[in-house]
Wavefront OBJ file of the C-alpha trace (Angstrom):
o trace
v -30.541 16.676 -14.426
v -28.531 19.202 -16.596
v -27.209 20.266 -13.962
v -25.887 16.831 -12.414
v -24.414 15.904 -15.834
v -22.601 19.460 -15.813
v -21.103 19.212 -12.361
v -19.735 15.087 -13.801
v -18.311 16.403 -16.731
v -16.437 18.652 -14.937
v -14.757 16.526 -11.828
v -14.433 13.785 -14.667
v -12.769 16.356 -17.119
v -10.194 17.564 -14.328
v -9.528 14.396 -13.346
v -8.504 12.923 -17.023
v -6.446 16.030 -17.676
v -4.693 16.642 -14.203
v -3.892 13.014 -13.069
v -2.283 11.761 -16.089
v 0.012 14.892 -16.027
v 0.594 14.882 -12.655
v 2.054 11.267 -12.955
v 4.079 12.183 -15.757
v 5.629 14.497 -13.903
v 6.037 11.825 -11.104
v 3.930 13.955 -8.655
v 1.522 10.675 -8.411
v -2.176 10.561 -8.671
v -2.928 12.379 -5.104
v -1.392 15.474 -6.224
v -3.173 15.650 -9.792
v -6.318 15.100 -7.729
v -5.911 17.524 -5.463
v -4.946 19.842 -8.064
v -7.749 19.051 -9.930
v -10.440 20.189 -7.551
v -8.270 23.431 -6.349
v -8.464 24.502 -10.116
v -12.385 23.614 -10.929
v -13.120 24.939 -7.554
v -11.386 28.309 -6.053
v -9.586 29.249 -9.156
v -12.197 28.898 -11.945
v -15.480 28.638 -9.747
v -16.453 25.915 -11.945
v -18.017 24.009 -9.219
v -19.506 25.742 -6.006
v -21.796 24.676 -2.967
v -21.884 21.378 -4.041
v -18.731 20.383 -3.560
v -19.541 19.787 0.464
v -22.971 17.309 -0.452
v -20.591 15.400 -3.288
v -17.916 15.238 -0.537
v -20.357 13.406 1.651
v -20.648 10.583 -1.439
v -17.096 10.607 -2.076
v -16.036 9.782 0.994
v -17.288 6.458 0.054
v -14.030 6.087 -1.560
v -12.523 5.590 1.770
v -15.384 3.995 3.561
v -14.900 1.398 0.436
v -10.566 1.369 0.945
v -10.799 0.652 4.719
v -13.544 -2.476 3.771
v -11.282 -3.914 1.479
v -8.169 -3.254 4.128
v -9.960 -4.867 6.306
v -10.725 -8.094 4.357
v -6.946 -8.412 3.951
v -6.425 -8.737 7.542
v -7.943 -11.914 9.318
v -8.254 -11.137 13.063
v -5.100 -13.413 13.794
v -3.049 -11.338 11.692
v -4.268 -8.526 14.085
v -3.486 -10.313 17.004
v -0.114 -11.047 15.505
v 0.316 -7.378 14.651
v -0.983 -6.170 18.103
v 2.751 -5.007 19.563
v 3.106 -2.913 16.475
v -0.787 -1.609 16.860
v -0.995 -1.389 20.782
v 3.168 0.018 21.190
v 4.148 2.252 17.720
v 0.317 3.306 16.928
v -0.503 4.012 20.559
v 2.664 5.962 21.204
v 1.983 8.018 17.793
v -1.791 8.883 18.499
v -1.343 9.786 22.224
v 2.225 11.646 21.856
v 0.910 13.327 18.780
v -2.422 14.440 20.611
v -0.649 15.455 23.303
v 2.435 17.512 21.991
v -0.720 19.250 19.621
v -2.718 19.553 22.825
v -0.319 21.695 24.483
v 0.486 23.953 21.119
v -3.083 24.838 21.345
v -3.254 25.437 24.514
v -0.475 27.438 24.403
v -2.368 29.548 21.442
v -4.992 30.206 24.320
v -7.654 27.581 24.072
v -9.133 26.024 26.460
v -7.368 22.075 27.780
v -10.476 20.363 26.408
v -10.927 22.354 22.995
v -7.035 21.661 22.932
v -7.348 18.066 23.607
v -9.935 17.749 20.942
v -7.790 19.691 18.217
v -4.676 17.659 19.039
v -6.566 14.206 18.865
v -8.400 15.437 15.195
v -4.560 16.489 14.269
v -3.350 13.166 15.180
v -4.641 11.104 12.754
v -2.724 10.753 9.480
v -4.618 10.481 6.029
v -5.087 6.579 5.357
v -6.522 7.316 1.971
v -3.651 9.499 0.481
v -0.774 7.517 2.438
v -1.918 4.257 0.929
v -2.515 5.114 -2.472
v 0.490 6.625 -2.826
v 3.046 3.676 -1.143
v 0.831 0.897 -3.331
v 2.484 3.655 -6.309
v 5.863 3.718 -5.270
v 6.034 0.205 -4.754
v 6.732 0.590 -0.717
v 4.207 -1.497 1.351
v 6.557 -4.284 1.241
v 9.265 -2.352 2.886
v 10.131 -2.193 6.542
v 8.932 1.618 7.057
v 5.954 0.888 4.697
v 4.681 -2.248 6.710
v 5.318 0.053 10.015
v 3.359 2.636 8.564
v 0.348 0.027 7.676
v 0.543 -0.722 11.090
v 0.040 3.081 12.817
v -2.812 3.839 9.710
v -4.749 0.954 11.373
v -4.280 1.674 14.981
v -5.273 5.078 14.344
v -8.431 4.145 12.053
v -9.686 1.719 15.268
v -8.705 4.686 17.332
v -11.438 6.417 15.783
v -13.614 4.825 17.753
v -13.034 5.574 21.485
v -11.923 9.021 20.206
v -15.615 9.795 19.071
v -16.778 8.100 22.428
v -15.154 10.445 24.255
v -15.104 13.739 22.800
v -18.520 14.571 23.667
v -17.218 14.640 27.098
v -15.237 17.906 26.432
v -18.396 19.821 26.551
v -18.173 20.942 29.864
v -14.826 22.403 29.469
v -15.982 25.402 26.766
v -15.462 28.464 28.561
v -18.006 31.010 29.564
v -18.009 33.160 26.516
v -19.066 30.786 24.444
v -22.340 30.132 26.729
v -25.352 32.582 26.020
v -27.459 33.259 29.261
v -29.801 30.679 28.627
v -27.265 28.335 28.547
v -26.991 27.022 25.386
v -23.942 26.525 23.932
v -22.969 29.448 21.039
v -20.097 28.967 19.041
v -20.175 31.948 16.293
v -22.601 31.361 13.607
v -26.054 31.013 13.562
v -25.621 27.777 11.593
v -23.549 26.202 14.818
v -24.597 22.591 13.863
v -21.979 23.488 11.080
v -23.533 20.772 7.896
v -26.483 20.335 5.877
v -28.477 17.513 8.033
v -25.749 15.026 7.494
v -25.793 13.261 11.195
v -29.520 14.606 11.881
v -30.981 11.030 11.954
v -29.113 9.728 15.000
v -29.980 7.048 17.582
v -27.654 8.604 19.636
v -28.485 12.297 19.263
v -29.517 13.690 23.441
v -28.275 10.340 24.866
v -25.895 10.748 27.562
v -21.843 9.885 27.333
v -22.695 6.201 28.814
v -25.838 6.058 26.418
v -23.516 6.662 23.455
v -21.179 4.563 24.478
v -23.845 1.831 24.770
v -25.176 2.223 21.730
v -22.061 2.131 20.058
v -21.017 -1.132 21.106
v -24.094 -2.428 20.615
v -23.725 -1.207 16.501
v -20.323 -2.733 16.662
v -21.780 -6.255 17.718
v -24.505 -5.938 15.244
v -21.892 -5.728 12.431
v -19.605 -8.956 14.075
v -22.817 -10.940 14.352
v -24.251 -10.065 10.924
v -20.758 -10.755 9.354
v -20.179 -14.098 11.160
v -23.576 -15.783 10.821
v -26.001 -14.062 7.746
v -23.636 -13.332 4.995
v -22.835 -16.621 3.883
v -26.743 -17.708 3.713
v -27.407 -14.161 1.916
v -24.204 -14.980 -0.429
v -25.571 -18.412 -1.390
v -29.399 -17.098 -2.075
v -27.373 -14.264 -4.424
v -25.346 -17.170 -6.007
v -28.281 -19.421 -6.775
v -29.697 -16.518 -9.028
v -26.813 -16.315 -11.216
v -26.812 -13.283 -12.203
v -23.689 -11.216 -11.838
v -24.384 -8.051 -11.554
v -26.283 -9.094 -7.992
v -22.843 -9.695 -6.577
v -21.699 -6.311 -7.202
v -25.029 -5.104 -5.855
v -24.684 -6.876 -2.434
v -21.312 -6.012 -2.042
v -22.222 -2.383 -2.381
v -25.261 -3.004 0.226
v -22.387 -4.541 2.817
v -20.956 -1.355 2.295
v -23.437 1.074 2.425
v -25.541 -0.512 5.015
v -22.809 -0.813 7.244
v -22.005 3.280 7.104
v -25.765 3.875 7.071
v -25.675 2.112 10.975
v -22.547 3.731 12.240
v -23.962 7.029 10.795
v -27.317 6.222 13.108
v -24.895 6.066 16.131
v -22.536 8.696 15.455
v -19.746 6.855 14.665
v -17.035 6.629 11.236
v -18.295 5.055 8.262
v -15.105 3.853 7.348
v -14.479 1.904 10.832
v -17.632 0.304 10.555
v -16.514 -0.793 7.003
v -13.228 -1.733 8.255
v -14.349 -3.972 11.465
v -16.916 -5.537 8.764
v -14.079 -6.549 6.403
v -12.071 -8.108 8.996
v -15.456 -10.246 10.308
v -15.335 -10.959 6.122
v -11.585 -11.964 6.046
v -12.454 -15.594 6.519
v -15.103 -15.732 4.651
v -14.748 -17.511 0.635
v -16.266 -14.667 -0.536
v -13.919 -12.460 -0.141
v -12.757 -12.539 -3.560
v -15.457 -11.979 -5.045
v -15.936 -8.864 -2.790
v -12.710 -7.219 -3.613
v -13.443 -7.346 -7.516
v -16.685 -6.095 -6.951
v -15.264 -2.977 -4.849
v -12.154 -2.082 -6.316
v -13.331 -0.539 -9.452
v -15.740 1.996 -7.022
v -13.205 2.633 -4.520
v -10.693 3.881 -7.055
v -12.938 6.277 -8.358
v -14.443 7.608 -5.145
v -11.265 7.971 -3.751
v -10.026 10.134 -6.848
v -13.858 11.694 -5.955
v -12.842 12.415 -2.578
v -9.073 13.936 -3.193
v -11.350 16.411 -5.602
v -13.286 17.442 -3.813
v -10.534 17.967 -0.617
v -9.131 20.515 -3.028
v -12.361 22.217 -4.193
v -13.727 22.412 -1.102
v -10.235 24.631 0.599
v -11.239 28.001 1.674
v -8.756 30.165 -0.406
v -10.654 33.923 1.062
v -10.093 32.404 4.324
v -6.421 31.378 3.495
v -5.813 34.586 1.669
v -7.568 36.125 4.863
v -4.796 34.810 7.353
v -2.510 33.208 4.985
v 0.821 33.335 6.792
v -1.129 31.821 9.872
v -2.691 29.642 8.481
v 0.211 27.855 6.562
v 2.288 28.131 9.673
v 0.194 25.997 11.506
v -0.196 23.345 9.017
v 3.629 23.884 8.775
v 3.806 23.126 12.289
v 1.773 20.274 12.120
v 3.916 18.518 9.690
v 6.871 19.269 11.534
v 5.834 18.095 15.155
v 4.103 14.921 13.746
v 7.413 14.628 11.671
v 9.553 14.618 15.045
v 7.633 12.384 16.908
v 7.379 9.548 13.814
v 11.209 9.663 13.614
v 11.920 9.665 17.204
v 9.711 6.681 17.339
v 10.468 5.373 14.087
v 14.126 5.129 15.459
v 13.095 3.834 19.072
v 11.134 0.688 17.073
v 14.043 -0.047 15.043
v 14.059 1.788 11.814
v 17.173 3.416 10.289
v 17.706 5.076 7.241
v 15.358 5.038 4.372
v 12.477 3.430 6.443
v 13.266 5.742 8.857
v 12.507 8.534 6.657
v 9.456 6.946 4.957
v 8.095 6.437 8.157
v 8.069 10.173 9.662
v 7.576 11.814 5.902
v 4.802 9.619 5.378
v 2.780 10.293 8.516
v 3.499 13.962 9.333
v 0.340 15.469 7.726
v -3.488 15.208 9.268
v -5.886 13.474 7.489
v -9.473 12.928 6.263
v -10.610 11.187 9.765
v -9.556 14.910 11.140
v -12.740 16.357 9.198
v -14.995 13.693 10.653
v -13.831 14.348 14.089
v -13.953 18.162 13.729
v -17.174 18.032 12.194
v -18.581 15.749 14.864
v -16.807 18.344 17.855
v -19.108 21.073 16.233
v -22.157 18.998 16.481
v -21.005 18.033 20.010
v -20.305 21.682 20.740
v -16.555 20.806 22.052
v -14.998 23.230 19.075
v -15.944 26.386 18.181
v -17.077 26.659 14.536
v -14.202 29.563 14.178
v -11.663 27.413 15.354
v -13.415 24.393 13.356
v -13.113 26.569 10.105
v -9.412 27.028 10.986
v -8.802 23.306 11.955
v -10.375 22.249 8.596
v -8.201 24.209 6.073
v -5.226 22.998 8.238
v -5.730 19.407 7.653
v -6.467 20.371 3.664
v -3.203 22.059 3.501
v -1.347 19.272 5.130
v -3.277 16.848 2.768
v -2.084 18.898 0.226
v 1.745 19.223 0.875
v 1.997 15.170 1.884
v 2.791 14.390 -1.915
v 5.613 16.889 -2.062
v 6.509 15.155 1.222
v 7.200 11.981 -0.165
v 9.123 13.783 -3.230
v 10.884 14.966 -0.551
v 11.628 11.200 1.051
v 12.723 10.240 -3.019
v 15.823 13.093 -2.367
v 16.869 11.892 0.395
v 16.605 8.148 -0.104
v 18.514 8.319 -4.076
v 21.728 10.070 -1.570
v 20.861 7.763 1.001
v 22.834 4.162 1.793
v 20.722 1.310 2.549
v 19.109 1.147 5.903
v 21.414 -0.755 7.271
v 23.871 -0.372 10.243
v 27.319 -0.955 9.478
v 29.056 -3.894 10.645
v 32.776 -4.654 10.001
v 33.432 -7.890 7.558
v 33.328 -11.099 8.363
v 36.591 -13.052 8.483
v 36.053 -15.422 5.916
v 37.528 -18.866 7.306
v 36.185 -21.401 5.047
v 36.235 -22.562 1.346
v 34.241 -24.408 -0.704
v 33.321 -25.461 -4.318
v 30.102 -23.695 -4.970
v 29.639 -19.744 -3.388
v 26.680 -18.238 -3.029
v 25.981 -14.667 -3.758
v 22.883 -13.738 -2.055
v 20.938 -15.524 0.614
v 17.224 -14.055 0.052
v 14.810 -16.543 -0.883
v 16.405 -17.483 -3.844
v 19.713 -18.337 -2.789
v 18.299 -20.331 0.762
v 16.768 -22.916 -2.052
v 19.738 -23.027 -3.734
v 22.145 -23.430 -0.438
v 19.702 -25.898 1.356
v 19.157 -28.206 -2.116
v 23.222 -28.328 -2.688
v 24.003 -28.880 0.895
v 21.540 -31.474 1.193
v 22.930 -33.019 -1.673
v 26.434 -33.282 0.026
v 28.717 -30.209 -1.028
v 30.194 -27.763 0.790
v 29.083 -23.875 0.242
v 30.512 -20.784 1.213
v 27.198 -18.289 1.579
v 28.396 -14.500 1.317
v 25.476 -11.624 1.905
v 25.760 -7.474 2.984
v 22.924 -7.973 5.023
v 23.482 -8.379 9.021
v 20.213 -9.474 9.578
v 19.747 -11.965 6.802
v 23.164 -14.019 7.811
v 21.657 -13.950 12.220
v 18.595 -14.923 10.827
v 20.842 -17.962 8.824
v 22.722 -18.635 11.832
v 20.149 -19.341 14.118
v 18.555 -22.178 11.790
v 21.916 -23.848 11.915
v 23.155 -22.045 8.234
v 26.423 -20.665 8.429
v 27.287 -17.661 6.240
v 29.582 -14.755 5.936
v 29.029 -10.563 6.609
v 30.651 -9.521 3.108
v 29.849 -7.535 -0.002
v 29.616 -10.116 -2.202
v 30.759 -7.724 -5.435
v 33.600 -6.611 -3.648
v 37.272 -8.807 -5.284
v 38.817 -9.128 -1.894
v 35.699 -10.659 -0.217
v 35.227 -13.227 -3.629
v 39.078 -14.270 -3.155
v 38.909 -14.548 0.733
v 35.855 -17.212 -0.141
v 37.973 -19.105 -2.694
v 36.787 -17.886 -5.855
v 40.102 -18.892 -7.439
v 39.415 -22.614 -6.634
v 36.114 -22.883 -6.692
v 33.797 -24.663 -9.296
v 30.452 -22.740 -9.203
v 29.428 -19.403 -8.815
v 25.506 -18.837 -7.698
v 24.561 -14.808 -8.041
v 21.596 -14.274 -6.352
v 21.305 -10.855 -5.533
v 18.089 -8.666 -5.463
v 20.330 -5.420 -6.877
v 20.246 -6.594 -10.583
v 22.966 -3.924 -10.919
v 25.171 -5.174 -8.065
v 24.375 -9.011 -10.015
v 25.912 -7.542 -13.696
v 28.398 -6.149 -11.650
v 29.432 -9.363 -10.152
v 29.476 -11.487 -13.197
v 31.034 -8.841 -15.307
v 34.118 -9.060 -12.772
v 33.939 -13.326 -12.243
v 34.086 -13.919 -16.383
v 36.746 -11.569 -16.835
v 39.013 -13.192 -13.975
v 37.828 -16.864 -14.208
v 36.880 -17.720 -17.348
v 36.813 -21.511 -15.872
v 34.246 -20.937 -13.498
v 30.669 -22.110 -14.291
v 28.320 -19.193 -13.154
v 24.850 -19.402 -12.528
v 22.812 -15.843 -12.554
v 19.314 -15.241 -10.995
v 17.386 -12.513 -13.455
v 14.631 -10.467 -12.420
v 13.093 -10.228 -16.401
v 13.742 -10.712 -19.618
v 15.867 -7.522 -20.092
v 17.993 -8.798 -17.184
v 18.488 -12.327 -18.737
v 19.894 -10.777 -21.913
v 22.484 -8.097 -19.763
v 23.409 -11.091 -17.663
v 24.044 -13.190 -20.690
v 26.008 -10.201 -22.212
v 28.547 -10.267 -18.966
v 29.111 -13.691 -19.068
v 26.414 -15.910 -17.524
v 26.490 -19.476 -18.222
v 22.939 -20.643 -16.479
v 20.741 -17.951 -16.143
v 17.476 -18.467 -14.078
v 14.524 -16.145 -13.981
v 12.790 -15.566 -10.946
v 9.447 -17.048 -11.849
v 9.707 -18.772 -15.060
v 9.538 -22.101 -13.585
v 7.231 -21.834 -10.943
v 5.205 -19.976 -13.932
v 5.758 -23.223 -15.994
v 4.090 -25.649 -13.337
v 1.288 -23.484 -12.619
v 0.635 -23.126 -16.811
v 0.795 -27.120 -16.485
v -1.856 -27.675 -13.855
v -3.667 -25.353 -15.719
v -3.617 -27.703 -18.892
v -3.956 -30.719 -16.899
v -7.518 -29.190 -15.010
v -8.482 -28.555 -19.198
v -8.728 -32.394 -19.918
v -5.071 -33.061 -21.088
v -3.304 -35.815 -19.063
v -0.776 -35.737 -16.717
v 1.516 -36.993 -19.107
v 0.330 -34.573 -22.286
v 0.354 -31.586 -20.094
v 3.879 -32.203 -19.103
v 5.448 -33.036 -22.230
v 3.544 -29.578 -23.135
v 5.567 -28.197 -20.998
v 8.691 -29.719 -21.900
v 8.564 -28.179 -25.177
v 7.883 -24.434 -24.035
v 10.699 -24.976 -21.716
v 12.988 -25.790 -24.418
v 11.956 -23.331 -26.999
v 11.791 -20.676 -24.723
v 15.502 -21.719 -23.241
v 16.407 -21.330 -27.631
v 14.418 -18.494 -27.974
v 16.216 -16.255 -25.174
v 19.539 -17.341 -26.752
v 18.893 -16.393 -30.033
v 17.051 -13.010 -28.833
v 20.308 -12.024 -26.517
v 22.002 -11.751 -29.919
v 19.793 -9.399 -31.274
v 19.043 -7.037 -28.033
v 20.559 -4.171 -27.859
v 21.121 -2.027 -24.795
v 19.430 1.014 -24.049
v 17.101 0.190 -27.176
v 13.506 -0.527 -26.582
v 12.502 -4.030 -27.647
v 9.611 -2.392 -29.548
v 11.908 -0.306 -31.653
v 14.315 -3.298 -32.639
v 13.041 -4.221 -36.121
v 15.354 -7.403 -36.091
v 14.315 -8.569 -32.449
v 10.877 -8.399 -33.263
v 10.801 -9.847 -36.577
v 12.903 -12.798 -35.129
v 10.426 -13.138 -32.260
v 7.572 -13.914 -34.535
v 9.432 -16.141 -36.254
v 10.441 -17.566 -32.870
v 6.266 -17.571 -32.061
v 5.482 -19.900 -35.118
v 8.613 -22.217 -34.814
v 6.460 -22.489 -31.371
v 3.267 -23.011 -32.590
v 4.548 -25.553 -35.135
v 6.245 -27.573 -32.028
v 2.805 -28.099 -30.866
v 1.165 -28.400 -34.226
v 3.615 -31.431 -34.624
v 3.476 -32.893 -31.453
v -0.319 -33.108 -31.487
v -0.505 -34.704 -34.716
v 2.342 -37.361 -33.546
v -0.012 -37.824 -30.807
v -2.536 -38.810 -33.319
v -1.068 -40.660 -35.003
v -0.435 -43.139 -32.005
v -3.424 -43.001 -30.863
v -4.981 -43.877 -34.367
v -2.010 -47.149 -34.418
v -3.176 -47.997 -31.147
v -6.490 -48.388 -31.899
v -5.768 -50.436 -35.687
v -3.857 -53.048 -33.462
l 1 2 3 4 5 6 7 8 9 10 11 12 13 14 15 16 17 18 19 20 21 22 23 24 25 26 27 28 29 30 31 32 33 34 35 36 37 38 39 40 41 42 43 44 45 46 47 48 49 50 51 52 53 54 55 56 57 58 59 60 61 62 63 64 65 66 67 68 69 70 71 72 73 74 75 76 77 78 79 80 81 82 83 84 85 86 87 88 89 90 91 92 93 94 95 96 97 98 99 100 101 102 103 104 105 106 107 108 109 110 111 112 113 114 115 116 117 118 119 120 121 122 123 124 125 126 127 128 129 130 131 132 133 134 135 136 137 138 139 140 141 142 143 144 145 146 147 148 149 150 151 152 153 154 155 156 157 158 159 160 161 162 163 164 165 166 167 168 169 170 171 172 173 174 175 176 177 178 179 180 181 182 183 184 185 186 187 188 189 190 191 192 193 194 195 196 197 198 199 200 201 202 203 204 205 206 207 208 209 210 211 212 213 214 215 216 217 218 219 220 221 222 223 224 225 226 227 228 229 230 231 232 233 234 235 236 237 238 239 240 241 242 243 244 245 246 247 248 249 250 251 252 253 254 255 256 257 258 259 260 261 262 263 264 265 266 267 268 269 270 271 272 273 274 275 276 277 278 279 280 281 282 283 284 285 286 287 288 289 290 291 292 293 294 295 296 297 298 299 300 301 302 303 304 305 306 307 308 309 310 311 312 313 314 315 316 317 318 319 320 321 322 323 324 325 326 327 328 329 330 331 332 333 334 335 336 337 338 339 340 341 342 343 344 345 346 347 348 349 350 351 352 353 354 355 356 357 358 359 360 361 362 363 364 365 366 367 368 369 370 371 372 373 374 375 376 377 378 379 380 381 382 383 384 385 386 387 388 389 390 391 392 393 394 395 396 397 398 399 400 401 402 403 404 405 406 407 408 409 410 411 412 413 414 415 416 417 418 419 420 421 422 423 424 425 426 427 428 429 430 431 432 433 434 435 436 437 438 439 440 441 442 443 444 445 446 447 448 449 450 451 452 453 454 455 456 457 458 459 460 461 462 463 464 465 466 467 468 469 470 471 472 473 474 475 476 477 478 479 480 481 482 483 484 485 486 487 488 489 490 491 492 493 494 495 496 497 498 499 500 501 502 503 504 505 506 507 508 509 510 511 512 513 514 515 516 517 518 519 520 521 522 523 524 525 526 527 528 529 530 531 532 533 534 535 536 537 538 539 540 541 542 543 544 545 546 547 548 549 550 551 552 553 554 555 556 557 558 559 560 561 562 563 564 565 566 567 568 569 570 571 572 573 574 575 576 577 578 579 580 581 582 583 584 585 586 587 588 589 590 591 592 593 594 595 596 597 598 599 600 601 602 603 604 605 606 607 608 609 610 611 612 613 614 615 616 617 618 619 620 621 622 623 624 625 626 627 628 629 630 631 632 633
């Protein structure tokens, strides 16, 4: 027990020191991790032959990431997404294992040790890659949504790829068969673990046998998921107790890995295929607040113990080797994901993301080179080597995307250039912007009667328009000649709706200075933004989701007992006191000055706060008051 509580105050210590810097130092949380473990474990020896059985439980982290993955994703949206899965992840896994194939070959081993080394090198890490686009803010974008897309094609790949690498056995070659033909592949401890797969239902089946078995576990989980969990969900709710949620959510989980373990096959895509049987389900919810606290923390587990575990006297042993090939990895991964990346439409930025992001090897390549040991298709030399390969590439995939930060701040926008659009037409109102913001705005004033002019520097947002019937023009909208080739001179209105907030001060600055007549109406992204577009001249300034904010706050109030009517005069008077309030705060705010450190901004805030509170104060006593006549008469 002293022991235990040792070995947690150390990975726990690590972790609270080395993440927190690491992010400071915008390295993200993958790299402190990682960092973490290569310090507790081969530089100080804090932690030894543990670190293997602990990496066993941390991979729950992923096995826990891929669940919740998968209850994002109903099995439409997989159909829908089955061009991306079947054409960009099929291309990536099979070129990849291929082009790898043939380096190893080349390197002398044998076509179906190869094979097996290229298809383990294949696979990206869906545990780092994740974590660290939901930090940077880049699943949303083109290359991040692409990338999504080959993470789960190679995560389902899993699956066949375990099928068939036992296989390969019969292509070892003859020194590694002793004369009484069993297979020997170096150590004495071939079956290379500590009893982790030795309960197996599949263990001296043949290939077909496996494969049998397999799909039967696979239907198991579909069937389970479809028609038991809702009754077992409803017995758990009657109890009401909620801890019992969190404990059958962990029981999905764990159950689930316990039967793929039992048939040889990944945890995590048992996990996965059970979230997506889940997706429909209404307790989904509930599952993903029970999970996410766990995952987070076994994943941070698992990156821990990836850098404990590296073998720094075999590194040190063969270093220059040894980083060449992970080197190599990287770079022929890289090669393929940007030839592709470019073939499937991606330019620029995404591009980059998109190659940068995939080029290392990742934490399905230990399962699969564990489970080629066990199978006797890779040599537990080779197996060694393969491991602290995928480690290092692990390693270097955060100073990867540093890398893809460079080059996208000296980058242009992903876009390909197209010349200007003659602009033809004129109109009182222009439109800055046609995102979803400004398509409201242009579909509510056409409707209405009035003529727009809709300028946007985005080729693929104006087709998009002109195939709905919307015309608009090609055009940076900041630029003076394109604003007086749409009639800015004569026009009434000016709507910026940019997504740049930059490009929108930029924009207004220039309209107040040169038409002080025209009325100009600003979309804002935040407060701070309200208050700079205020300072350049803004005359309505709208933020993003204030309003759509306000009506959900009022069905909020009306679901708490007030009336339809008291819940929207409610919210009448915030929207008029805040509308006062920003005013008289955009006097006070200062730029490049921290609202917190702005003695006069906050002191008129709180006085802004109880001139609030007073509003209501009033207006429920009012309402008493004619209630209480009401009732007299």
């Amino acid at each position: 027990m002293d022991g235990f509580l040792y070995q947690a105050s150390i990975y726990l210590a690590a972790a609270v020191i080395a993440v927190p810097f690491a992010a400071r130092l915008g390295l993200g949380s993958v790299l402190g991790y990682l960092a973490a473990g290569i310090i507790i474990g081969p530089v100080l020896g804090l932690v030894g032959s543990e670190t293997q059985d602990l990496q066993h439980f941390a991979e729950f982290g992923v096995v826990m990431m891929l669940f919740l993955i998968g209850l994002e994703l109903e099995p439409r949206a997989l159909w829908d997404m089955r061009h991306r899965l079947l054409g960009l992840g099929g291309l990536q896994v099979s070129v990849s294992a291929l082009a790898l194939m043939a380096i190893a070959v080349a390197y002398n081993q044998p076509w179906g040790v190869g094979l097996a080394i290229g298809l383990a090198l294949s696979l990206s890490s869906t545990a780092i890659v994740l974590q660290t686009l939901s930090e940077k803010g880049l699943m949303q974008t083109s290359g991040g949504r692409n990338i999504f897309s080959v993470l789960l094609t190679q995560d389902i790949a899993v699956i066949p790829i375990l099928a068939f690498l036992p296989l390969l056995v019969v292509t070892l070659p003859a020194q590694y068969i002793a004369a009484d033909g069993s297979i020997h592949i170096g150590k004495a401890d071939a079956h290379h673990g500590d009893g982790h797969h030795s309960l197996s239902l599949v263990e001296g089946l043949p290939a077909w046998g496996v494969t049998l078995v397999t799909i039967a576990a696979i239907g198991a989980v579909i069937i389970a998921g479809v028609f038991f969990t809702r009754p077992l969900f409803r017995y758990i709710h009657a109890s009401r107790l909620r801890e019992m949620y969190t404990a059958l959510a962990l029981l999905i989980v764990v159950g689930i890995s316990f039967l793929m373990t039992l048939v040889g096959l990944s945890p995590a895509l048992g996990a996965f295929l059970a979230g997506v049987v889940l997706a429909n389900s209404e307790f989904r919810h509930e599952l993903e607040t029970d999970l996410e606290p766990f995952k987070g923390l076994l994943l941070g587990l698992f990156f821990i113990t990836v850098g404990a575990g590296i073998n720094f006297t075999l590194l040190f042993g063969n270093m220059p080797a040894i980083i060449s090939m992970a080197l190599l990895v990287i770079i022929v991964k890289g090669l393929i994901l940007f030839v592709l990346g470019r073939a499937f439409g991606l330019r620029g930025r995404d591009q980059w993301l998109f190659a940068l992001g995939l080029a290392q090897a990742g934490e399905f390549g230990f399962v699969l080179v564990s489970f080629s040991v066990q199978q006797n298709v890779i040599p537990i030399d080779v197996a060694e080597t393969l491991l602290l390969v995928i480690a290092l590439s692990m390693l270097i995939t955060p100073l990867l995307f540093i890398l893809y930060d460079v080059l996208s701040r000296r980058m242009e926008e992903s876009t390909v250039d197209h010349p200007d659009d003659e602009i033809d037409e004129a109109g009182p109102v222009i439109i800055a912007g046609i995102g979803r913001f400004g398509q409201i705005v242009n579909r509510l004033v056409q409707a209405s009667g009035f003529n727009t002019v809709v300028l946007d520097h985005d080729m693929e947002t104006i087709a998009v328009m002109r195939r709905f019937g919307f015309k608009g023009f090609l055009g940076d909208p900041t630029r003076p000649d394109i604003l007086r080739a749409a009639g800015i001179a004569e026009a009434r209105v000016l709507v910026v709706a940019l997504d740049d907030p930059e490009a929108a001060i930029k924009l207004v600055t220039y309209a107040r200075r040169n038409y002080p007549d025209l009325h100009i109406v600003a979309r804002a992204r935040d407060r701070t933004h309200v208050y700079r577009l205020y300072q350049a001249g803004a005359d309505d300034i709208v933020r993003e989701l204030f309003d759509s904010s306000l009506r959900a706050g009022r069905y909020v109030l009306e679901n708490m007992g007030l009336s339809d009517y008291e819940a929207s005069e409610a919210e009448k008077i915030f929207y008029h006191h805040d509308r006062h309030s920003v005013r008289q705060l955009a006097e006070l705010w200062q730029p490049g000055v921290p609202a917190s450190k702005n003695q006069a901004y906050i002191d008129k805030a709180r006085e802004l706060q109880k001139e609030l509170e007073t509003a209501f104060l009033t207006r429920e006593s009012e309402e008493k008051k004619i209630a209480a006549s009401a009732g007299s008469s």
